[in-house]
N, C-alpha and C positions, 0 to 999 in steps of 0.2 A: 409558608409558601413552598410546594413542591416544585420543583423544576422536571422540565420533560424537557429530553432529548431524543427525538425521534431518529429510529436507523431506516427507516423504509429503504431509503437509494444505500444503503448500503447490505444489509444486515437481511433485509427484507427480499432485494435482489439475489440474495442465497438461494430462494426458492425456486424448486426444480420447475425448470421451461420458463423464468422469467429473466428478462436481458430489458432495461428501459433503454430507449432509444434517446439520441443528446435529447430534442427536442421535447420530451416526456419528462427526462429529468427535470431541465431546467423548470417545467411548468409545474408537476409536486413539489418544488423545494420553492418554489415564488408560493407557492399556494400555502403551505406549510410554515412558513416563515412569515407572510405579509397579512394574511388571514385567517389563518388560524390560531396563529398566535404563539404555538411551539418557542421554546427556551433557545435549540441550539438543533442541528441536523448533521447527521453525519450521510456523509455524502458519495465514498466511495472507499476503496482499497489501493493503499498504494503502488507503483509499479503493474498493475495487473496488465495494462494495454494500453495501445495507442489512442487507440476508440476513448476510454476511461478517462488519459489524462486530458484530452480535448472536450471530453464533458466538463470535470473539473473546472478545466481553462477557464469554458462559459460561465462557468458558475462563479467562480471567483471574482471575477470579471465582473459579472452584476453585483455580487456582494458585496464588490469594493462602492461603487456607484450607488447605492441603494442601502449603505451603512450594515452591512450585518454580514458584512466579512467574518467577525470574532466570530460567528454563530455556526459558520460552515467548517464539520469537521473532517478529517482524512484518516481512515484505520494505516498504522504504519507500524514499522518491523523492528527487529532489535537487529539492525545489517549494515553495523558500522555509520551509520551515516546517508546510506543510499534515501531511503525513503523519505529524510528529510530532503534530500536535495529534491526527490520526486517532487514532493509538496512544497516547496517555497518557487519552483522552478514555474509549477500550475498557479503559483497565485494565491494559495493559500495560507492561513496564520496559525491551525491547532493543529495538533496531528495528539490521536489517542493511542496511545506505545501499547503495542499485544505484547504481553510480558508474561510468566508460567508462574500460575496463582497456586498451582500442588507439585509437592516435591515429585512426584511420578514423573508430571510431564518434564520438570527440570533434567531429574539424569536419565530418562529413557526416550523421551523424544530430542533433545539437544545434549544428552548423553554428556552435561556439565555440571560442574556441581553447583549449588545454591555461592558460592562466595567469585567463580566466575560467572554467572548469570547477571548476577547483580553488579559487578565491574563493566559487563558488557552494557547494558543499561545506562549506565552512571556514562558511558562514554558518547552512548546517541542521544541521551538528555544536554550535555556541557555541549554537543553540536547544534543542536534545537536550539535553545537558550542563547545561543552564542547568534543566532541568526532573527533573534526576537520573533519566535516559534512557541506560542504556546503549547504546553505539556497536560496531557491527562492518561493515566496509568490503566491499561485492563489489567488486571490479573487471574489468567484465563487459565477456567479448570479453575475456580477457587472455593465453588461449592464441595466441591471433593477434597479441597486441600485443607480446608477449613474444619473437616469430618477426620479427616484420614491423616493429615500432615500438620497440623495448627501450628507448629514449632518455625516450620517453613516458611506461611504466611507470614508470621509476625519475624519472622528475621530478613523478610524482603523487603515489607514496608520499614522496617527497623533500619533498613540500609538504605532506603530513598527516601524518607519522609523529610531528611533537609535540605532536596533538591526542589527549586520551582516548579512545585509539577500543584495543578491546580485542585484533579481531584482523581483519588480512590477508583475505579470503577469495579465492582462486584458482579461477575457472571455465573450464573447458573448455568453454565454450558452445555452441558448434556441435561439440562432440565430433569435431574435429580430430587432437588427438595421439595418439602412439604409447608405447610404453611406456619405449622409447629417448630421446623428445622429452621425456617428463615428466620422467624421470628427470633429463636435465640443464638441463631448465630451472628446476624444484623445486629441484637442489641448489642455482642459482643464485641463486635468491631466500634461503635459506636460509643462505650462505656471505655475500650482501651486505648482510641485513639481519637479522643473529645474536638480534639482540634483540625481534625483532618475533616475535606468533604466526603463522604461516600456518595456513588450513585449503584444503583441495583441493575440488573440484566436479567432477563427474568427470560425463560424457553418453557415452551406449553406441550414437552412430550408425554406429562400424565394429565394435561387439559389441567393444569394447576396455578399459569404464569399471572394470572390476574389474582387469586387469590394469595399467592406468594407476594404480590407487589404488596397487598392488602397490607401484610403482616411486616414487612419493611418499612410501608410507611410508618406505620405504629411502631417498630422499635426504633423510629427513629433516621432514618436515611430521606435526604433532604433531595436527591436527584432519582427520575426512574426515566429508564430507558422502553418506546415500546416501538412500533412499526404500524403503519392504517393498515387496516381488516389483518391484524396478526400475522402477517407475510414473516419469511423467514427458514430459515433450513431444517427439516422437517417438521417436526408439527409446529412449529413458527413461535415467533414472539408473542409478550403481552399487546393486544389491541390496541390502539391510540383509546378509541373511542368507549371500551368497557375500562381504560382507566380511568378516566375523566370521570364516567357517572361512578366509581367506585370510592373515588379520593372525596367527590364533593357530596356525593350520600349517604356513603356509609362511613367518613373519616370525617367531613367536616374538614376540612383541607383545600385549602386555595391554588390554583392555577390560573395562570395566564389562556390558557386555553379559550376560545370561542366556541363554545358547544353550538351554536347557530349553524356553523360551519363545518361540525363533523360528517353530517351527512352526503356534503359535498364533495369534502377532499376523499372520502369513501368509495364515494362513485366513479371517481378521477382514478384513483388506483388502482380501479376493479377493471374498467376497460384499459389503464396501459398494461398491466398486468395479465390479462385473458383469464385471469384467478377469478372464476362467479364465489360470489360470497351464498352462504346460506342462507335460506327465507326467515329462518329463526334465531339469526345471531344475532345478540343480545344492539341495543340502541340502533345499529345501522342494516339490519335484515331486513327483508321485503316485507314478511309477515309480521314481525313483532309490535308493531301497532295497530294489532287486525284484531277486532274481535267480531267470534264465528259464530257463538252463539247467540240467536234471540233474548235470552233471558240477560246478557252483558249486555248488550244494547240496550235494553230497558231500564238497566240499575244505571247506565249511564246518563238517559235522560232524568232518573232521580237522582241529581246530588253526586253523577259520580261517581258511584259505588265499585266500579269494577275500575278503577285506576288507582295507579299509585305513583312515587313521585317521577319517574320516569315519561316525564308530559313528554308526546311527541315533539310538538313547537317548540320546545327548549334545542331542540335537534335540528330545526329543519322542515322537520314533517308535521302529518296530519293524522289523527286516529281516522280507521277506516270501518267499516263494518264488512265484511265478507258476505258472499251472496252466495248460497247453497241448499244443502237438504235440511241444515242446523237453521238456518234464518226464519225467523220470526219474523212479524210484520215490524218490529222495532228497526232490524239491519235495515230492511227496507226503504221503512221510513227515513230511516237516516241517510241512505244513501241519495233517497230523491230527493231531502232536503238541500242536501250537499247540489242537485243539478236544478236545482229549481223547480220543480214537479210537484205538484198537488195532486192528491188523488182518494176521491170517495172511499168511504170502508168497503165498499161492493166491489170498485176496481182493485183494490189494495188486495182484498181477498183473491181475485182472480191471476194477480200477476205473480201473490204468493204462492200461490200452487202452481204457476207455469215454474219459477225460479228453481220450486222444491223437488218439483217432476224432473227438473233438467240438473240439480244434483243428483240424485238417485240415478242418473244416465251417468255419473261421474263427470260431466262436463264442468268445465271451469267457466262459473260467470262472475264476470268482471262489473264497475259501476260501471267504465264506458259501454257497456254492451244494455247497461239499463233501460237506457231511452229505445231502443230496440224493438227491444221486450216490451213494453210497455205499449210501444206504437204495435206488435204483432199481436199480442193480448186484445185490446180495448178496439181494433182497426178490423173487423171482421170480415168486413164487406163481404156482408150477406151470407155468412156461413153459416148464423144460425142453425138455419134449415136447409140442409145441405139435400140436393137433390140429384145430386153426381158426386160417388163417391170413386177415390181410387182402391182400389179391391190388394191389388198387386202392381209389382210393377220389378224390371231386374234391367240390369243397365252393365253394359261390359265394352271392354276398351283391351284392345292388343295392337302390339305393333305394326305397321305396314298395313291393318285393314281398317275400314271403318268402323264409327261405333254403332253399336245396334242397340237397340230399346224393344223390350216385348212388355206390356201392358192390357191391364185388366180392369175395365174401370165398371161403374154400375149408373146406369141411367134408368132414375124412375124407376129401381125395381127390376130391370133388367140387366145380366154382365154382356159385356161385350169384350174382344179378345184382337189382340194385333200387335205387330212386328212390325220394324222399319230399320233399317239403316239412316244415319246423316251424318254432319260435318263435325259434326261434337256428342255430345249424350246428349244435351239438351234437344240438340236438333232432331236427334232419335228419337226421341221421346214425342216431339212435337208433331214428327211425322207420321208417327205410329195413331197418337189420335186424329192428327187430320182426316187417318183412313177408316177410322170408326164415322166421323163426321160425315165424311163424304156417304160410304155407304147407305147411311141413315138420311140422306140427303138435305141435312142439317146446315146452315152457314156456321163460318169457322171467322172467326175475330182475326183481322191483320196485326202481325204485332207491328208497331213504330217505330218501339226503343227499347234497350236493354240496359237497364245500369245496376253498376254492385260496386258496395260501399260494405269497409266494415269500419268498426270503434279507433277511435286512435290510438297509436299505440304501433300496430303494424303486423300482431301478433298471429301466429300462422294458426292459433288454435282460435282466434274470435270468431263472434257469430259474423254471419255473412248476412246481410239484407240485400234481396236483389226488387229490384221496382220494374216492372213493364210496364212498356205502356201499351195500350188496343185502339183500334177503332173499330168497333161493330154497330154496322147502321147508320153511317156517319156523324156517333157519337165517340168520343175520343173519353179513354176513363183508364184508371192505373190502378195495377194492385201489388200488391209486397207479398215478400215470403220471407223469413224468417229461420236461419238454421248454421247450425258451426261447417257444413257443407254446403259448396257456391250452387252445384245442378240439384239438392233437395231444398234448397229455397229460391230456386227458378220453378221449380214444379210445383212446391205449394203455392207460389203467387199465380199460377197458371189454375190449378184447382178454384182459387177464389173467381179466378176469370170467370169459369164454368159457370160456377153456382151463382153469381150475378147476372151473366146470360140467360139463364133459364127461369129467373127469378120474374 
């Protein structure tokens, strides 16, 4: 069984422009803890603020109430004493001691030697300890010291290992190694000190921290540390969620974990954070359960063929099919099956070449945009044999003046030509042909009504349907238009107008 300790409210919070708010905290670390299932959470830094220790407070507070106090943990100092007082004062029971894992950082950043570092240590553990404060050790900067210093590392642990401290922790700080390096420096600690915990720290500055954990687990390190969607100080930590499919797919490795629920506490993250995650990041991306091409879509209604063990539903989600210039009648299919839609080979053909026409415009179509499509496809009214066509048409809009419409349409064989000013484009537009109408002394349809709906979702690039409605002759009748623009699909539904008028 691997253990996972998640840093997101801590470690994760490093990440430039993100500050959670109390309220935000508390609700990742309820979510983190009660749902998802996580080992243990580190939850802040000590001393930082005011602000911090009253999230804390909150936290603690609930932790005590809701049993999983031991689980909430505190980053704390080697400073005498202080940060334990920070931390038992907030409410809390662990505190994880940043301690100098390479001799470097011991005499040039605290400018001490290895046998004072270690006394100073030895003196904020017997305060911990003395306050029934659980202890867990970083030893920060250890991938370097471990390269560059090995002597240091093991005469630091040599000098705490028979103090109550619970476990080891191992960072790859500057996210230095390689999956070969961790490997045998993990088994090494692992081989030299059989009775200690280790847990791994893993940072993704050569995009390596999920494959480093890989190589930890396998030599042997029984805890890893990651952050939801790899948040963290510059290129961030191991993922929650590409550890999870990494340990149980490719290691065979048990966690407590709820994979049902990663896709959630992701989404949770992504809006208190403002961090958008990428469409292609592995289990929790927008796109990674998409397939674009026709020919996947096919192999999938055989048998399957284009999955592997990474099922969406294990996650949360759905495979999708994507709707573009790649889509076959299979994405298609799949997608209308997904909204309930049936539809002839002869309409399927038709709405596949509308969908594949409106890739090739680079448009983004979505499934909620499907039913749409399908209604503007197969919904003609009477366009067949179009008997008015628009020829041209230019539409402009500035400040402080009205909009003007000039238009060029063809009736029967004949162009006709006109300008108008109105209240909008569309009103320009409408006006411009009234006055083609008029001259020709032709009736002009009243509109009723005007509605526009797009897909759910809310999205600024979805298609627009707009529905009119007429009454010519006192017969009362509606037509749609269809377009990722609200006045080119007030025009097309007005075009259909025409050519059922004259029909």
């Amino acid at each position: 069984m691997v253990e996972i300790m998640d840093t997101t409210l801590r470690d994760g919070e490093q990440t430039s422009g993100v500050s959670f708010a109390p309220h935000e905290k508390f609700g990742i670390a309820q979510m983190l803890l009660s749902e998802v299932g996580v080992d243990r959470i580190e939850i802040a830094s000590a001393r930082v603020s005011n602000g911090e220790y009253d999230s804390v407070k909150k936290l603690a507070d609930w932790g005590r109430r809701s049993g999983y106090l031991d689980k909430l943990e505190v980053l704390g100092f080697v400073d005498g004493g202080a940060s334990i007082k920070w931390i038992e004062d907030a409410g809390c029971r662990v505190v994880n001691l940043l301690c100098k894992g390479s001799y470097k950082h011991v005499t040039e950043q605290l400018r001490k030697t290895p046998e004072q570092h270690i006394e100073d240590i030895r003196a904020v553990i017997a305060i911990a300890d003395q306050k029934n404060i659980g202890i867990n050790i970083y030893l920060e900067d250890w991938s370097n010291g471990i390269q560059n210093s090995p002597e240091y590392v093991y005469q630091i642990i040599d000098g705490l290992k028979d103090l109550p401290i619970k476990r080891f922790m191992l960072p790859d700080t500057l996210g230095v190694l390689d999956p070969w390096k961790t490997f045998d420096f993990c088994s090494l600690m692992v081989k030299k000190y059989p009775d200690i915990r280790f847990d791994f720290h893993a940072h993704n500055d050569y995009d390596l921290a999920v494959a480093n954990v890989y190589s930890a687990v396998r030599a042997g390190i029984k805890g890893i540390h990651t952050t939801v969607n790899g948040l963290g100080e510059r290129a961030g930590n191991a993922p929650l969620s590409s550890v999870l499919a990494v340990l149980k797919d490719q290691l065979g490795e048990e966690t407590n974990l709820k994979e049902s629920k990663i896709n959630k506490i992701s989404r949770m993250v992504e809006t208190y954070s403002g961090i958008r995650l990428s469409p292609n990041k592995p289990v929790v991306g927008e796109h990674v359960f998409t397939q674009c091409a026709g020919v996947h879509a096919d192999g999938d209604n055989k048998n399957n063929l284009y999955c592997n063990e990474l099922l969406p539903e294990r996650f949360g989600r759905v495979r999708e099919y994507a709707l573009g210039k790649t889509s076959g009648k299979a994405n298609i299919r799949k997608n209308l099956e997904a909204l309930g839609i049936e539809l002839d080979e002869e309409s399927m053909r038709k709405v596949t070449e509308r969908i594949i026409e409106l890739g090739d415009r680079k448009e983004m179509v979505t499934s909620e945009d499907l039913p749409y499509i399908v209604s503007d496809v197969l919904n003609h009214d009477g366009m067949e044999d179009q008997k008015i066509k628009i020829l041209n048409y230019s539409l402009s809009l500035a400040q402080g003046l009205k909009p003007v419409a000039s238009l060029k349409i063809e009736i029967e064989g004949v162009a006709y030509e006109e300008s108008a000013s109105g209240d909008g484009q569309y009103d320009a537009f409408v006006r411009a042909l009234r006055k083609i109408y008029a001259d020709l002394r032709r009736p002009f349809p009243m509109l009723t009504n005007y509605s526009v709906s797009i897909p759910p979702g809310g999205r600024t690039d979805a298609f627009v349907q707009t529905i009119i409605s007429w009454n010519y002759a006192g017969v009362d009748f509606k037509t749609r238009g269809l377009d990722a623009d609200q006045t080119e699909a007030a025009i097309k539904a007005t075009l259909k107008m025409l050519n059922r008028i004259e029909g």
